[in-house]
C-alpha positions in Angstrom: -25.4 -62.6 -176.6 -23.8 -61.9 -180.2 -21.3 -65.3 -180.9 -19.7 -66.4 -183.2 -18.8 -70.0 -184.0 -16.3 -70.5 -186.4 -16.2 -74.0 -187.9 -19.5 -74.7 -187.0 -21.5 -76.7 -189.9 -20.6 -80.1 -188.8 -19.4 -82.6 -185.6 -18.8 -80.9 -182.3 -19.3 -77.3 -183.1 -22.8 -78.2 -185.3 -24.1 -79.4 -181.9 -22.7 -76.0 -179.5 -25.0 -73.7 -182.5 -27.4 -76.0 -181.8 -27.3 -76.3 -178.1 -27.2 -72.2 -177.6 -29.7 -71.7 -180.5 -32.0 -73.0 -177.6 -31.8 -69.8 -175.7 -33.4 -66.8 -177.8 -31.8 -64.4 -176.3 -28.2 -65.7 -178.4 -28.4 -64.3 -181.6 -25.5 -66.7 -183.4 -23.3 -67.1 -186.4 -22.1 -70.1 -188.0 -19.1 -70.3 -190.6 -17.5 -72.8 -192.6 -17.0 -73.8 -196.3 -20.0 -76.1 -197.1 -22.8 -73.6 -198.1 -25.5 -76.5 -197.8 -24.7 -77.8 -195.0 -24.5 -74.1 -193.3 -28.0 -73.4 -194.9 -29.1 -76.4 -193.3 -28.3 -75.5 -189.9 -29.5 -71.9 -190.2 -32.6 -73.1 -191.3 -33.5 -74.7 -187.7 -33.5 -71.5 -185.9 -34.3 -67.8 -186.6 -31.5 -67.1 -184.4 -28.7 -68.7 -186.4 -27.0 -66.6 -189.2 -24.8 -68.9 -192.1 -21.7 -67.4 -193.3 -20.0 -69.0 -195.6 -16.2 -68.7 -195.3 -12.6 -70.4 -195.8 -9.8 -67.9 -193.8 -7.7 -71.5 -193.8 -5.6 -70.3 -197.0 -5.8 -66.8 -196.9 -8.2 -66.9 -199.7 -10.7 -65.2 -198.8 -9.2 -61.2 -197.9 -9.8 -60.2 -194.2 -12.1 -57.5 -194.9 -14.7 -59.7 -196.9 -15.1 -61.8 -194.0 -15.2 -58.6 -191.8 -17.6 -57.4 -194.0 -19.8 -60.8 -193.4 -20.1 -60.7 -190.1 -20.9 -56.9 -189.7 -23.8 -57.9 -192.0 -25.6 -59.6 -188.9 -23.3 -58.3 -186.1 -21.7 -55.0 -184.9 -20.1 -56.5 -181.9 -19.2 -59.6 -180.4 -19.5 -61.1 -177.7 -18.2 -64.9 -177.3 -16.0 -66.5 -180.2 -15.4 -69.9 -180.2 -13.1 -71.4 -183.1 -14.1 -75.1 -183.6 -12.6 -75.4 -187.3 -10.2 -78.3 -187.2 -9.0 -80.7 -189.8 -7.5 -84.1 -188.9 -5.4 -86.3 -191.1 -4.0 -90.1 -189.6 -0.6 -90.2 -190.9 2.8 -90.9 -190.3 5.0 -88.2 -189.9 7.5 -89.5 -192.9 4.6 -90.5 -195.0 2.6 -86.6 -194.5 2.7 -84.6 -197.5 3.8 -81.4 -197.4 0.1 -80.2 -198.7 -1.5 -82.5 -195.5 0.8 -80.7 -193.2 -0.1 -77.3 -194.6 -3.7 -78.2 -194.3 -4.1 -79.0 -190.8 -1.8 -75.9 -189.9 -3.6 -73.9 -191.5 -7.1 -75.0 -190.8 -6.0 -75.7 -187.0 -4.1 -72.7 -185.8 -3.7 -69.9 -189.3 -7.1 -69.9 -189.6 -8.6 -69.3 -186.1 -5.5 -67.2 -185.4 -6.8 -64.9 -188.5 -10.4 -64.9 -187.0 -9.4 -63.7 -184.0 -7.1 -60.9 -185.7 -10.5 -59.8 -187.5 -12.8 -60.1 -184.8 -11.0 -58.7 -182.2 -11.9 -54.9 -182.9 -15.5 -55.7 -182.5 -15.4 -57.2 -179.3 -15.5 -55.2 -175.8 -15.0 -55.5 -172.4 -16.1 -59.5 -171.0 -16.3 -60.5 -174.3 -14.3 -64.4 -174.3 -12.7 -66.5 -177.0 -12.7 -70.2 -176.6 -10.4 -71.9 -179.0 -10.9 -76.1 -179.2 -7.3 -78.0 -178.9 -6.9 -81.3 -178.3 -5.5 -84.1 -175.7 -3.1 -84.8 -178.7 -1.6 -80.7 -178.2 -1.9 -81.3 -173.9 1.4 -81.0 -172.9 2.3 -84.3 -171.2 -0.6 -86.3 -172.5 -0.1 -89.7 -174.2 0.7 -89.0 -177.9 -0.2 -91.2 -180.6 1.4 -92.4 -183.7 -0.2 -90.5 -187.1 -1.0 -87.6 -185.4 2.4 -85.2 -185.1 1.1 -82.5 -187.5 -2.6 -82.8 -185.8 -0.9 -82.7 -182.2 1.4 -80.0 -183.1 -1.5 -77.5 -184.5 -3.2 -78.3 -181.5 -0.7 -77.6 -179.2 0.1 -73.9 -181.4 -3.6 -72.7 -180.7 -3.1 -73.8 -177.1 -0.1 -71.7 -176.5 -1.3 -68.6 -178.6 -4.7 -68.8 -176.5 -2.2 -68.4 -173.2 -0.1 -65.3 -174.9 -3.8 -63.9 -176.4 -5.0 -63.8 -172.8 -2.0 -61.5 -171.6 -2.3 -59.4 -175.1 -6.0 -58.8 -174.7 -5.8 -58.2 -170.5 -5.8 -54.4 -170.7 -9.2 -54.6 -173.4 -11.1 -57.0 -170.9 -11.5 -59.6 -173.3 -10.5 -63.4 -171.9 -8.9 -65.6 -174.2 -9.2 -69.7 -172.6 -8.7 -73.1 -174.3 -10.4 -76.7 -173.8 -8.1 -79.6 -174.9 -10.7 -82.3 -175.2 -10.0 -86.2 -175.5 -12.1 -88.1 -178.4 -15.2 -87.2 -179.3 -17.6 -89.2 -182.0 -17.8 -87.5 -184.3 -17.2 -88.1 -189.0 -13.9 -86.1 -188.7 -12.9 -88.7 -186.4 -14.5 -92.0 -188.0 -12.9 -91.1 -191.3 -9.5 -90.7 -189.7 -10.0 -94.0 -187.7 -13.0 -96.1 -189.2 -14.6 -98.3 -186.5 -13.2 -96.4 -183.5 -15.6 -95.5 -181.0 -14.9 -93.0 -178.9 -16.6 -92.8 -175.5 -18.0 -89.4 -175.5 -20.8 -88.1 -178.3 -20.8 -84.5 -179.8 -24.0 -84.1 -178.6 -23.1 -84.8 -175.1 -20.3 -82.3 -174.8 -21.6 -79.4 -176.4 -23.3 -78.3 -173.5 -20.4 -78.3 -171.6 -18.5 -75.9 -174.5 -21.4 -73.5 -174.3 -21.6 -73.4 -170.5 -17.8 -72.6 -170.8 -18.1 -69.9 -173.1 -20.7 -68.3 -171.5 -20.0 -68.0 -168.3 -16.0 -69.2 -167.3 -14.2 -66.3 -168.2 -15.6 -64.8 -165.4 -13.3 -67.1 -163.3 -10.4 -68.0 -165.4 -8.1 -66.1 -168.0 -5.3 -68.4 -170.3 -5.9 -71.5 -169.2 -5.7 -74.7 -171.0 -8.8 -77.2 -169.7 -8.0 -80.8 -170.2 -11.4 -82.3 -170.9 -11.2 -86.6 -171.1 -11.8 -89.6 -169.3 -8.6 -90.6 -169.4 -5.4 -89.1 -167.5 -3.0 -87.2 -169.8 
């Protein structure tokens, strides 16, 4: 399997590269914008590939990054866009520039992936984009997380209108909302809170659904927590 995961040097998506790296037979690329840590991951396994990239404010042009991936890959098979930013902050107290950020690093730039990618994918390839409990429709929302939330809930809802786009090219397009996870993104947004489930513990459970759930399942939005939305 040729995949692709797209916020990957750190947190939740650090361990899925690791967890699939397991399994010679996936051949896998990592992106993000911290070159060392990237390097560092790569480093662990033959079978990772570091790319280095930032698609969050459009300053990087679409064909570099094309260009990037094509270096190791000409087609792919399973994309999953774990990038995500997340600032704790009152809705009248954000800053424009916060806003912009997590919009941008939450929905523009998996939405631009995708857009890239999608020409190098083929029939029962699968794109798994990472929401949150905060974008779960009905869920229990939380103050100082709006603009969070909101991002969340846009890559949900493009992931349900990708799946009808991309029907006809045989390529599934699902979405896992999952509740808190350990991991620094979320200790620096809420120092001391300790959430109940470990990166490490549910990165198997990301890989097992990208590799094998579109087979069963088309648009759907999983809601992955302990707690009841």
């Amino acid at each position: 399997m040729n995949i692709i995961v797209n916020g990957g040097s750190r947190g939740i998506g650090k361990e899925v590269v690791l967890y699939l790296s397991q399994d010679p037979d996936n051949h896998i690329i990592v992106t993000g914008r911290t070159k060392k840590a990237l390097d560092s991951l790569s480093e662990t396994s033959p079978n990772i590939f570091a790319v280095e990239s930032d698609l969050t404010v459009q300053d990087e042009p679409s064909g570099t990054y094309r260009d990037k991936i094509l270096k190791h890959f000409k087609n792919v098979d399973i994309l999953i866009n774990m990038a995500g930013t997340l600032i704790s902050e009152e809705f009248m107290n954000t800053s424009d520039k916060e806003a912009r950020l997590m919009m941008e690093t939450n929905f523009f730039g998996p939405a631009s992936v995708i857009r890239i990618l999608k020409p190098l994918m083929n029939e029962g390839s699968h794109i798994v984009n990472i929401s949150s409990m905060g974008g779960f429709q009905g869920s229990v929302k939380f103050s100082g997380l709006a603009y969070y939330s909101a991002s969340k809930a846009a890559i949900a809802t493009l992931s349900e209108c990708l799946a009808v786009e991309f029907r006809d090219s045989g390529i599934s397009v699902n979405c896992i909302a999952l509740g808190a996870v350990q991991t620094e993104m979320l200790e620096a947004a809420f120092p001391g809170y300790k959430a109940p489930v470990l990166a490490s513990e549910i990165a198997p459970f990301i890989s097992y659904f990208a590799l094998n759930c579109h087979r069963f399942m088309n648009g759907k939005i999983i809601p992955v927590a302990l707690s009841n939305p």
